[in-house]
PAMI-909598 format. One record per residue (C-alpha): x, y negated, z negated; residue in three letters. Coordinates in steps of 0.2 Angstrom, whole numbers, plus 5000, padded with zeros to 4 digits. Example, Ala and Ser with C-alpha at 12.3 -4.5 7.8 and 13.67 -1.06 7.14 Angstrom:
2
506250224961ALA/506850054964SER/
***
This chain:
535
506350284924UNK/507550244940UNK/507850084938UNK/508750094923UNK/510650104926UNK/512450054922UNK/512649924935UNK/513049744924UNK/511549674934UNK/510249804933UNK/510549914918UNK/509749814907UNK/508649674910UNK/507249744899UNK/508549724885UNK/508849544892UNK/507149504888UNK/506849574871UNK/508349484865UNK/507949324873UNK/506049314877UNK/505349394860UNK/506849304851UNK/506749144857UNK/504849124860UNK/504149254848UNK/502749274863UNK/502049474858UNK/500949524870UNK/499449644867UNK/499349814876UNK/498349784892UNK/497449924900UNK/498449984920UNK/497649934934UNK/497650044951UNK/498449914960UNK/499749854951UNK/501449944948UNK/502249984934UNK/503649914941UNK/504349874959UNK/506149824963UNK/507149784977UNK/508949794974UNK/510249724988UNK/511449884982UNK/513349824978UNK/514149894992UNK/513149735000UNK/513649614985UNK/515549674986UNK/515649655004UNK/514949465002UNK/515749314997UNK/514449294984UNK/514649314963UNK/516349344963UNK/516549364945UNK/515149494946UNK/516049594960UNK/517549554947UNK/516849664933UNK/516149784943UNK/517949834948UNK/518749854931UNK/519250014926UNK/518450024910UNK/516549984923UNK/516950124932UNK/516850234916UNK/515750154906UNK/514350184922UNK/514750364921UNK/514450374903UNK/512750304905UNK/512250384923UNK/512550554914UNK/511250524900UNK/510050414915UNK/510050594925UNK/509250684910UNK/507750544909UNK/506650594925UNK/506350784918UNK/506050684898UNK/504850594910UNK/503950734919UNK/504050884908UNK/502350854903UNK/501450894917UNK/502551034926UNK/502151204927UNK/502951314912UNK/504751374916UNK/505351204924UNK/506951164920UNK/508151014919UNK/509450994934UNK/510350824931UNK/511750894939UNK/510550864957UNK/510150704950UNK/511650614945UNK/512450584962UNK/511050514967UNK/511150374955UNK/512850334961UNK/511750284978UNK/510450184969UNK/511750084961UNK/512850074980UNK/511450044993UNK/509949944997UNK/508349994986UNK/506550004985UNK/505750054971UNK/503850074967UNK/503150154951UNK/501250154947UNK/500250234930UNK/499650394929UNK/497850274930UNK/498550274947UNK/498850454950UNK/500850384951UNK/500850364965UNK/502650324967UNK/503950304980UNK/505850264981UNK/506650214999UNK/508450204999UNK/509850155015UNK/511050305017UNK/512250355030UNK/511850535039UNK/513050595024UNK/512150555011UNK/510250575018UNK/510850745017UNK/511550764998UNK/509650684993UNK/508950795004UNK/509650954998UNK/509550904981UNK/507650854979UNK/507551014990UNK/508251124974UNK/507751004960UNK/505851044967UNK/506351224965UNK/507051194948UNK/505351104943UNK/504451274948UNK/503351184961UNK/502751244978UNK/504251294990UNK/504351135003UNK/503451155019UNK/504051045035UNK/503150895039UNK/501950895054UNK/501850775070UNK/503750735071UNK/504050675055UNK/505950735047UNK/505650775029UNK/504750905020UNK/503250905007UNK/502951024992UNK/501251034982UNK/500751104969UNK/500051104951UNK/499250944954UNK/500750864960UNK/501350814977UNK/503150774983UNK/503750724998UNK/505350685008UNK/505450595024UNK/507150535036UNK/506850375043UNK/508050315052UNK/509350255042UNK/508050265024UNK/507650425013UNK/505850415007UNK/505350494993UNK/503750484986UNK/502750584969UNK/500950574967UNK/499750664957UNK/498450614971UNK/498850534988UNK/500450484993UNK/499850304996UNK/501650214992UNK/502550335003UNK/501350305018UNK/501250125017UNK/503150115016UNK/503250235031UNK/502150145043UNK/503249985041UNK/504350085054UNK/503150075068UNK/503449885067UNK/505549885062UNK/506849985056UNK/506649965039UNK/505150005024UNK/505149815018UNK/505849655023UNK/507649595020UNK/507749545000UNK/508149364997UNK/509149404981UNK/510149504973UNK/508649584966UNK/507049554966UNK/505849654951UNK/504149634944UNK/503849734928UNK/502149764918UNK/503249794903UNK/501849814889UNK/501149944902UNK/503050024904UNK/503050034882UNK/501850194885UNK/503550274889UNK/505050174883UNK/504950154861UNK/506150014866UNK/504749904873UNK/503549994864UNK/504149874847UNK/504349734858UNK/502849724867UNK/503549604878UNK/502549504894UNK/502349564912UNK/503749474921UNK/504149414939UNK/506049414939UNK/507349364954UNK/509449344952UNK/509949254967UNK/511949194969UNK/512549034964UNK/514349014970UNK/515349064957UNK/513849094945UNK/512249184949UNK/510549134945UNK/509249224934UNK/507349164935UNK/506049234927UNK/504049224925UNK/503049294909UNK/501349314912UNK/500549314895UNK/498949374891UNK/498349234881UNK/498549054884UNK/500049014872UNK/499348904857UNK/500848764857UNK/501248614856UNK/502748514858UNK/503848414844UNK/505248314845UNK/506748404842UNK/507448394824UNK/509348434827UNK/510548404816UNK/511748334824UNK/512748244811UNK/513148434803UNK/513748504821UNK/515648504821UNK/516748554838UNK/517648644844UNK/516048764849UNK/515748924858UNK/513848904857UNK/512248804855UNK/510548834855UNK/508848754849UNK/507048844850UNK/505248774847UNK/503848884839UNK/505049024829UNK/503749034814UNK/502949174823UNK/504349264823UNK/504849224807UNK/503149274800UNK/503249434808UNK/505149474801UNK/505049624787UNK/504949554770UNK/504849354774UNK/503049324767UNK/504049394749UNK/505049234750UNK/503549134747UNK/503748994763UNK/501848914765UNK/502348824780UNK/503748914790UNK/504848814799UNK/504348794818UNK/505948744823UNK/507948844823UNK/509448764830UNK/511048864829UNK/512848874836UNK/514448974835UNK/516248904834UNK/518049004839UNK/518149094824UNK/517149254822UNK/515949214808UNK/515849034811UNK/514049054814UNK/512748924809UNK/510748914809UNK/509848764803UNK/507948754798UNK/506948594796UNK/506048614779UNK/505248454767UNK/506248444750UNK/507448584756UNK/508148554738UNK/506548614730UNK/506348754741UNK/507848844740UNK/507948904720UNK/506049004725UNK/506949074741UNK/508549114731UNK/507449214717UNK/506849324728UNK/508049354740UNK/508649534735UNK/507249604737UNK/507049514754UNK/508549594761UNK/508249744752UNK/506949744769UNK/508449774779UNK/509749864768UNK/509150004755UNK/510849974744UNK/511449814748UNK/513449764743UNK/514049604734UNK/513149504723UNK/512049334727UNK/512249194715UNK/511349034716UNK/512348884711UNK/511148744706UNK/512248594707UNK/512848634725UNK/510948674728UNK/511648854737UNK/511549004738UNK/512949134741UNK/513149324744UNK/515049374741UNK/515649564741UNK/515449594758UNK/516549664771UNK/517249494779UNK/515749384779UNK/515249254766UNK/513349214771UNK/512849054762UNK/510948964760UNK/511248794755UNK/509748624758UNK/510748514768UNK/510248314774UNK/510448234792UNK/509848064796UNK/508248074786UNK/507848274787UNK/508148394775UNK/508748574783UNK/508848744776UNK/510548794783UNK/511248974784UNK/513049034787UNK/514049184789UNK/515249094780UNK/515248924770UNK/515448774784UNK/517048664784UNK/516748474775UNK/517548414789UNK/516448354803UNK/517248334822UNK/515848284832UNK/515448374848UNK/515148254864UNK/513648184865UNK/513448284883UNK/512948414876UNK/511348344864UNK/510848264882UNK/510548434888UNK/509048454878UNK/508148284884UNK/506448244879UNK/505548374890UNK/504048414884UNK/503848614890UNK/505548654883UNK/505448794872UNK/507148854871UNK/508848804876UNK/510548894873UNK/512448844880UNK/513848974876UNK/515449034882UNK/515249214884UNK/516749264881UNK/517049224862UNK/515249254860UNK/515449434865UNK/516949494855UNK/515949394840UNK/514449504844UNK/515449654843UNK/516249604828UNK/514949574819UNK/513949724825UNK/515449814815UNK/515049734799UNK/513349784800UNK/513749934801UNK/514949944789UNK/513549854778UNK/512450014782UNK/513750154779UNK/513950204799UNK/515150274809UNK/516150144818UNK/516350164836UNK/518150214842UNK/519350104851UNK/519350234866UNK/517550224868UNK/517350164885UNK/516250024879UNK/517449974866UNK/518749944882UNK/517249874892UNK/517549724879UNK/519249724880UNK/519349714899UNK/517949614901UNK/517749454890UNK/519149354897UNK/518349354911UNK/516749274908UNK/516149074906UNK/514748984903UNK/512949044902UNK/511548924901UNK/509948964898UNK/508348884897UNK/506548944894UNK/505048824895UNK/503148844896UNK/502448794913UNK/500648834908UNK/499848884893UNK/499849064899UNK/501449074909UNK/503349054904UNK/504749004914UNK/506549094911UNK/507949024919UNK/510049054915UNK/511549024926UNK/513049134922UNK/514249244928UNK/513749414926UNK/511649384920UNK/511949424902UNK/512649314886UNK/513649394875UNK/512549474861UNK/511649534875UNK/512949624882UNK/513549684865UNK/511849744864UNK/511649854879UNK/513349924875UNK/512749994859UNK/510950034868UNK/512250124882UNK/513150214868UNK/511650274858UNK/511050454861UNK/508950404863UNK/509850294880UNK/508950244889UNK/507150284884UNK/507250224866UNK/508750174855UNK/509750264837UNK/510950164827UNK/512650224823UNK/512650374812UNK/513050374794UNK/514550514790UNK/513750644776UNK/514250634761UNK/515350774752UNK/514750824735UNK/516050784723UNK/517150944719UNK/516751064703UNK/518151004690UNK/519451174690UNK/519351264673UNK/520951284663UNK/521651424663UNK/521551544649UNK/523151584639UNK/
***
């Protein structure tokens, strides 16, 4: 898939929304059959030679520049260059072979210059095409390369385009490619029937110099993603909603907006927000609150076991300076009554997650909580706590302080009394992403992996990168029954578990088709015991 790359803006917005749309929202769609006539995916990216050269998302053009960038778009450009022939194998002739070596530089010019890209569904004979800005220099490098990697694939030797036309077509096997110069645009288009993307961008240039109009953003992309799971594992699970998205600069921030088209109207309705604000203590790094998280919860391995008849509809959550200050709180009736059944069968609920789980759970009746101690730096704590008049299930990765220093009331007035507000999220993105990354260690060390080294260039990514980085602000709301609205000022498009995320998506070896944890080092049988010696 071309679109997927290293640049902080572009490499992963479909991780973007499985952590924030299916997360917050808990909105799975149902497969929907392809339709001829709309794409997979089209996206029109700006290129960051544009951005850089512009006085526009500053602390993007920041990041881009940092050493530890540079190399981590390598790392993840080399394993992108494998994915077309993963893609295609399927219906090449026998013998074709892989040639990412003809492919990689060609990435470095999707990330640099303008971009078109259009994909359709094999329903639609992909019919694909991808127009791209070059300088004479490097027409010429994706010229000769598709020349050989069409040679490589064993298709048809290239034969010169008639009536005028620079560029070169091959057929063969079922499968047509072509190549076409125009003016200062490379053309290439794929179909297993007629070429009808290449041809409608082509005859643009009887009217301008260019295949489409100017983009008004950053990047502008609409994406069938349940139709795109066919060939991703990674949206396969998630089985998220089609999705209209636009990033557009803001000053110093950038602006994300988003559309989810959902295939059936979504059953909800709104409640006043439960938060409990008397519990909340400063100084934060984070807050969030989302509406309708029972489906998600229902759907999480293992939580019909704990016996919950009415799961709670509503979470609020936030984060403070230290790493695993990390909070949750559940609205949940006679939360005191509740927990003991929840306690008794919580071993076996994370049992879900963690075939040998470590440490030892112990519920302490007359603090009505529950505690898990034995674990590598974390102290997660279940306890029934009481603001105002509502009872709470609250969860911690380590016990909160009895010391209360209330946060200013600013920031509860961000939520308002809207009544499409779904979800709402405040964070500073840069304690939240080292928090992320720390507490993606401990998981793995909970599950017996391989931690990452500090050289790793996403390890230095981190390092390089979070001090720079602000608020993020996101907000999703429902604007009809069967449509979502996604909207997030930040710095760089991404908050920091997010980020964090695609790190280890980045660093995975199924990137960037489908995703493997870390491994787990094999075990050495314990030695034979020597035999003494005979005298």
């Amino acid at each position: 898939m071309w679109q997927l790359s290293a640049s902080q803006m572009r490499n992963a917005i479909l991780v973007l929304l499985a952590a924030i749309a299916a997360f917050s929202t808990g909105c799975f769609e149902k497969p929907r059959p392809a339709t001829l006539s709309t794409p997979l995916l089209r996206s029109h990216f700006i290129g960051m030679t544009q951005l850089i050269q512009s006085s526009n998302a500053p602390k993007v053009r920041e990041v881009w520049a940092l050493p530890a960038s540079a190399d981590l778009r390598r790392k993840a450009l080399d394993k992108i260059a494998k994915t077309p022939f993963q893609l295609a194998q399927k219906v090449l002739p026998a013998g074709a072979v892989d040639q990412p070596t003809l492919i990689r530089p060609l990435l470095d010019d999707l990330l640099a210059s303008e971009s078109y890209i259009e994909l359709k569904s094999p329903e639609a004979g992909s019919d694909s095409v991808i127009a791209v800005q070059l300088d004479e220099q490097r027409a010429r490098v994706w010229d000769t390369n598709l020349w050989q990697l069409v040679a490589a694939w064993k298709l048809n030797k290239p034969q010169p385009l008639s009536g005028g036309i620079s560029g070169w077509e091959s057929r063969g096997a079922g499968i047509t490619f072509q190549f076409q110069r125009r003016g200062k645009w490379v053309l290439a288009g794929w179909s297993l029937g007629k070429l009808a993307g290449l041809n409608s961008l082509a005859s643009a240039f009887g009217k301008s110099d260019r295949p489409v109009p100017p983009a008004k953003s950053i990047i502008e992309l609409q994406a069938d993603l349940p139709a795109l799971g066919r060939w991703s594992p990674i949206l396969a699970k998630y089985k998220l909603a089609p999705v209209d998205l636009t990033i557009t600069p803001r000053g110093e921030y950038i602006r994300t907006e988003a559309q989810l088209s959902l295939s059936e109207p979504l059953t909800w309705k709104f409640e006043p927000w439960r938060i409990p604000t008397n519990i909340i203590s400063d100084p934060l790094t984070s807050f969030s609150v989302a509406q309708r998280v029972d489906p998600l919860l229902k759907a999480l391995p293992g939580f019909d076991e704990l016996g919950l008849k009415h799961p709670p509809s509503q979470a609020c959550a936030w984060g403070q300076k230290q790493t695993f200050n990390s909070f949750w709180t559940f609205p949940m009736e006679n939360a005191s009554n509740v927990l003991p059944r929840i306690a008794a069968k919580a071993p076996a609920f994370v049992k879900s997650y963690l075939e040998q789980p470590v440490g030892t759970m112990t519920y302490i009746t007359n603090r009505s909580e529950m505690v898990w101690t034995g674990l590598p730096l974390a102290v997660p704590v279940l306890r029934s706590v009481t603001s105002g008049s509502q009872d709470y299930l609250l969860l911690g990765l380590l016990p909160p302080s009895n010391r209360i220093f209330p946060p200013p009331p600013e920031l509860f007035s961000q939520i308002g009394n809207r009544s499409n507000l779904m979800y709402y999220d405040w964070e500073i993105t840069q304690f939240r992403l080292e928090q992320a990354r720390q507490l993606y260690q401990v998981i793995d060390m909970a599950h017996l992996r391989l931690l990452g080294s500090t050289n790793d260039p996403s390890f230095k990514w981190v390092d390089q990168t979070a001090a720079l980085l602000g608020n993020t602000i996101t907000e999703i709301s429902m604007t009809s029954p069967k449509q979502l609205q996604f909207v997030r000022k930040s710095h760089i498009g991404f908050t920091g578990f997010e980020l964090a995320t695609m790190l280890r998506w980045i660093d995975s070896p199924a990137f960037p088709l489908g995703y493997e944890p870390p491994a787990s080092p094999r075990r050495k049988p314990a030695p034979t015991p020597s035999q003494p010696k005979s005298k």
